[in-house]
N, C-alpha and C positions, 0 to 999 in steps of 0.2 A: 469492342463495341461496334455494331452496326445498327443505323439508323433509319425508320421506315416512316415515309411522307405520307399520308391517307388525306389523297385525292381527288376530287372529281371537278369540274368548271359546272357540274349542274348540280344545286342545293337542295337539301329536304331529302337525298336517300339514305341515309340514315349514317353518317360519314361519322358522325361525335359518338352515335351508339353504337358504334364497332369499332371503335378507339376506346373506349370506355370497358368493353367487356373485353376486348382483347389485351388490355393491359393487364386485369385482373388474372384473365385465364395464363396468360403465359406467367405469371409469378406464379401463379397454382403449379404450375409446370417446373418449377422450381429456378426459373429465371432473374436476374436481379434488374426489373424493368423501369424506366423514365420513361414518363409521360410528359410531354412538351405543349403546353395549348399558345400557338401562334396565329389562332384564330381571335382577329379584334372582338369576334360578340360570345368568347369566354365561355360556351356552354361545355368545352370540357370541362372545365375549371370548374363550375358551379354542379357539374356531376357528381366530380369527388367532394366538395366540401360544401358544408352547410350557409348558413347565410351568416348567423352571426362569425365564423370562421372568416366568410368573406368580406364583412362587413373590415375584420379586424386589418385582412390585409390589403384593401384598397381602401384604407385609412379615412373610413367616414363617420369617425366618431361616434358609434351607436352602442358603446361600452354600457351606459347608464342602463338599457334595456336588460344586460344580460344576471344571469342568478349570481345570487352572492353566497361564497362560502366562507365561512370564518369571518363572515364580513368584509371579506374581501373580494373583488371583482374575479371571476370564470376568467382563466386564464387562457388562451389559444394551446387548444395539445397539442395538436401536430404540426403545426410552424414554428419555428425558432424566432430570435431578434433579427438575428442574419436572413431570415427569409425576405423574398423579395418577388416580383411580377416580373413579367416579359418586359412590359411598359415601364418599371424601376429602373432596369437593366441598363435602356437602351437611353434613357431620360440623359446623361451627361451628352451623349452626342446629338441627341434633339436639341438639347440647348447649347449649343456647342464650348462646352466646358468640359470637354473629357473622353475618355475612352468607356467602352458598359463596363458598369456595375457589376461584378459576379455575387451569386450569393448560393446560399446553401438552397438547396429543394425543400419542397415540404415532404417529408413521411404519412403516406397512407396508411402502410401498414407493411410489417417486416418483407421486405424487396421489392417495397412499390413505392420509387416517388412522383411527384407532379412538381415543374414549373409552372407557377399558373397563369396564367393570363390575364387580359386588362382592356377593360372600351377605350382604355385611353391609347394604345398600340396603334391606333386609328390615323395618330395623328405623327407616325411616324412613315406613313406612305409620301408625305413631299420629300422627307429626306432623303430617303430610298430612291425616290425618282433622279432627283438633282440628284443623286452620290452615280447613279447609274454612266453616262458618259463621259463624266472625270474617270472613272475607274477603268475605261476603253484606253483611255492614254496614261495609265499608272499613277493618277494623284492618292497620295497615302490618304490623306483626310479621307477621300472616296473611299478607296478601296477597305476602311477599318470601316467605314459606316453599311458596305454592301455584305462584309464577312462580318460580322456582329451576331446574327445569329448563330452561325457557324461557331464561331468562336464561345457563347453561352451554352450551344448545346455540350459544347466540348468540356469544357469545363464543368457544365453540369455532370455529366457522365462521369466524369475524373473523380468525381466527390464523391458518388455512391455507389463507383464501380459496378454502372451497369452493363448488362450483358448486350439489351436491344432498349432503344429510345425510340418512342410513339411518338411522331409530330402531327398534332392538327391541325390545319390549314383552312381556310373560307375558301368558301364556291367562286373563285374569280382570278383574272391574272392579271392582278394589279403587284405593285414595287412590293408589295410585303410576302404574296406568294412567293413572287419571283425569287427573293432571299432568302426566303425558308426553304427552297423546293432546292435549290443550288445547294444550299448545308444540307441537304439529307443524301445518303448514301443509293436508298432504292423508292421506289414510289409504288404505294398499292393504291387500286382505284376501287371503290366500294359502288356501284351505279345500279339502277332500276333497268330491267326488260321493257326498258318504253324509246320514243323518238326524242325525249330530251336529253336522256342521258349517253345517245349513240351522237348527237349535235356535241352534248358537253364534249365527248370524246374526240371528235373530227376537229375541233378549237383547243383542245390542250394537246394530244403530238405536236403538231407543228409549233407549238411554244415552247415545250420541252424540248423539241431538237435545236431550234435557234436559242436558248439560251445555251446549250449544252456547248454548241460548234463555237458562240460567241465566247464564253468563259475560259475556254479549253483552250483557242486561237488567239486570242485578243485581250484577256483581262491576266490565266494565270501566268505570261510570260513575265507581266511587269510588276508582282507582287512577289513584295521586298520578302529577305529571311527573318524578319522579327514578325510579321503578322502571318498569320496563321489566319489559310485560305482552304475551303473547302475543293476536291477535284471538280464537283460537276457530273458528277455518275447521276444521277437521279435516273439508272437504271431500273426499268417496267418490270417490276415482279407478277404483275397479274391485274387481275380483278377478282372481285366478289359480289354477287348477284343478291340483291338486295329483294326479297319476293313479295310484291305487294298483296294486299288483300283483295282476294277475286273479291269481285262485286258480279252483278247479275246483266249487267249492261255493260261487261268488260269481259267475255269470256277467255277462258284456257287459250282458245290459238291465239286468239289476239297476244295475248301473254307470252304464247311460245313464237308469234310472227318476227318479233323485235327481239326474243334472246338470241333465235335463229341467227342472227345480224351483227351480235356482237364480234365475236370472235374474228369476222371479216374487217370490221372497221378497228375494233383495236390493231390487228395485226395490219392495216395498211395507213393505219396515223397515228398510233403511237410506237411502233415499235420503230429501231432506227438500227438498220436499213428496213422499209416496209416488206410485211412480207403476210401475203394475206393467207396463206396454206398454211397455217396455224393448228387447225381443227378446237379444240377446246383443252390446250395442252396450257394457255394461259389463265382458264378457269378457275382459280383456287376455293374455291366453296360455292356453293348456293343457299344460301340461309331463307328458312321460312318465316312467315311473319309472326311476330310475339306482339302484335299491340295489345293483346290482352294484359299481356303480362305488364308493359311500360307503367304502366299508372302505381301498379302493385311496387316492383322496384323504385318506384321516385319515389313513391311515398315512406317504404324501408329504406331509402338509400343505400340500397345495395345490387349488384347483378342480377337480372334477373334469373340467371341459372343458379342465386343464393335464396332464392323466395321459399320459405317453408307455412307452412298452413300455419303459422299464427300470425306470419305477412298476410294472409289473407288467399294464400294459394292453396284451393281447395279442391279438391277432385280432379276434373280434369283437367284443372291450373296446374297438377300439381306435374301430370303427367307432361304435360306441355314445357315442364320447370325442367325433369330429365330432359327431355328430348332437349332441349337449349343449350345444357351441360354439353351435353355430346358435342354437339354440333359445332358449337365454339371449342369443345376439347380437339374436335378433327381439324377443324379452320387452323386453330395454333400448330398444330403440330405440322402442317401441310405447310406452315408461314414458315416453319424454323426449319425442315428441310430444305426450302428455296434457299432460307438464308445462308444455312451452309454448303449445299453446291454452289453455291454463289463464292462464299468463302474459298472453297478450295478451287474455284477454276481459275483465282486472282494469284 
């Protein structure tokens, strides 16, 4: 199992909808993949599953609403009893009665599951905070509350024998990234050809290097043999160029003045040693834009390279629907090469 962190510190470039089709495309690819939403505002979580679904597993009572068969209440399909949130998980050490929760994932569908996520996760950033400098000088308590995630991804993976685990993450480097981005093995960065998202980038390297040196030097010397601690790789597999929709008052070069850019500032803030002579060797896709297509896929809840003309994909929706197929068929396939020279240079 290897595990991939889909990151950016700048919000809105489309970071959930390319965790979202990239989980789907690489099961299509024949992968057995886990999807992790460790983003407090759950919009992976609410991609894959419906509301009454969600209703069922952040336990808000709205059973009476849903159809009845046999007379009996629409039972949740793809969650189990043992299903459980991010926020369940972690709930015994929020309240400090415990070590997390494991539970089973949910099944999307044959080699896709989701952990899902929870607004309530929100409220597990003071503990993360306070767990952070006990765990500088080895206190257990800390240190189970800062490898927590680490630890549920793990055992997620163990249960459904996946191949790669999808983490999502929020646009920010607050105590909850920090703990997610540390249990993951590699970090992709999904960003916009614009000045926020070469900012996002110049504020997350030097985060990812100082936790990295910290972790590495100062936390995993003093974590015991029963707790199970993640290395601290969050090793930069790349980026993927998110392409927004020209507009008339936004032309091409402007577009290409700031893709120009990237390659420079990733390679001299986020890679570690910097190193700015990169060229575009870090680029793993450039994906074009499909808002057409989003409204089409929400509304089927499905990928939008699954839209067929009685989704409503018609003509040159439809053509738009191939080309999306490819394009995330290329993305995965270019993600699962990284992962394995990765694999074999360890």
């Amino acid at each position: 199992m290897i595990s991939v962190a889909l990151f950016n510190n700048k919000g809105g470039v489309g970071k959930t909808t390319l965790t979202y089709h990239l989980a789907h495309m690489l099961q299509r690819l024949g992968h057995r993949v886990l999807a992790i939403d460790l983003d407090p505002q759950s919009n992976l979580t609410a991609a894959f599953l419906d509301e009454d679904e969600l209703a069922e597993i952040w336990q808000e009572g709205l059973q009476a609403s849903w159809p009845l068969i046999d007379g009996q209440q629409k039972l949740l399909l793809r969650a189990d009893r043992d299903s459980g949130t991010v926020a369940s998980a972690v709930e015994p050490i929020m309240r400090g009665l415990g070590d997390v929760r494991f539970a089973n994932p949910i099944t999307i569908t044959e080699g896709l599951w989701l952990v899902p996520g929870d607004l309530n996760l929100s409220a597990f950033e003071d503990k993360l905070s306070a767990a952070w400098p006990n765990s500088l000088i080895g206190d257990h308590a800390a240190l189970r509350t800062t490898t927590a995630f680490h630890r549920l991804i793990l055992d997620a993976s163990e249960r459904v024998r996946a191949d790669v685990v999808l983490v999502d993450v929020g646009p920010n480097l607050g105590a909850i990234n920090r703990a997610a981005l540390l249990a993951a093995d590699t970090v992709l960065m999904p960003l916009a050809a614009d000045l926020f998202s070469l900012r996002g980038l110049r504020n997350l390297g030097p985060a990812l290097r100082d936790w990295r040196r910290i972790w590495k030097t100062n936390v995993l010397p003093h974590v015991p043999s029963d707790i199970a601690a993640p290395q601290g790789t969050m090793t930069p597999l790349g980026y993927v160029v998110m392409q927004p929709k020209m507009r008339l008052d936004r032309p091409v070069k402007a577009y290409q003045r700031w893709l120009d850019r990237v390659p420079i500032v990733f390679g001299s803030s986020v890679l570690d040693p910097p190193n700015e002579d990169i060229g575009n060797s870090y680029e793993i896709a450039t994906l074009r834009n499909y808002q057409s297509l989003m409204p089409l896929a929400h509304d089927a809840r499905k990928p939008m390279f699954d839209l067929r003309s009685a989704d409503g994909a018609l003509g040159s929706s439809q053509t738009l629907v191939q080309r999306c197929y490819q394009d995330f068929r290329s993305l995965s396939q270019e993600l699962l090469k990284r992962l394995a020279d990765l694999r074999a240079g360890d």
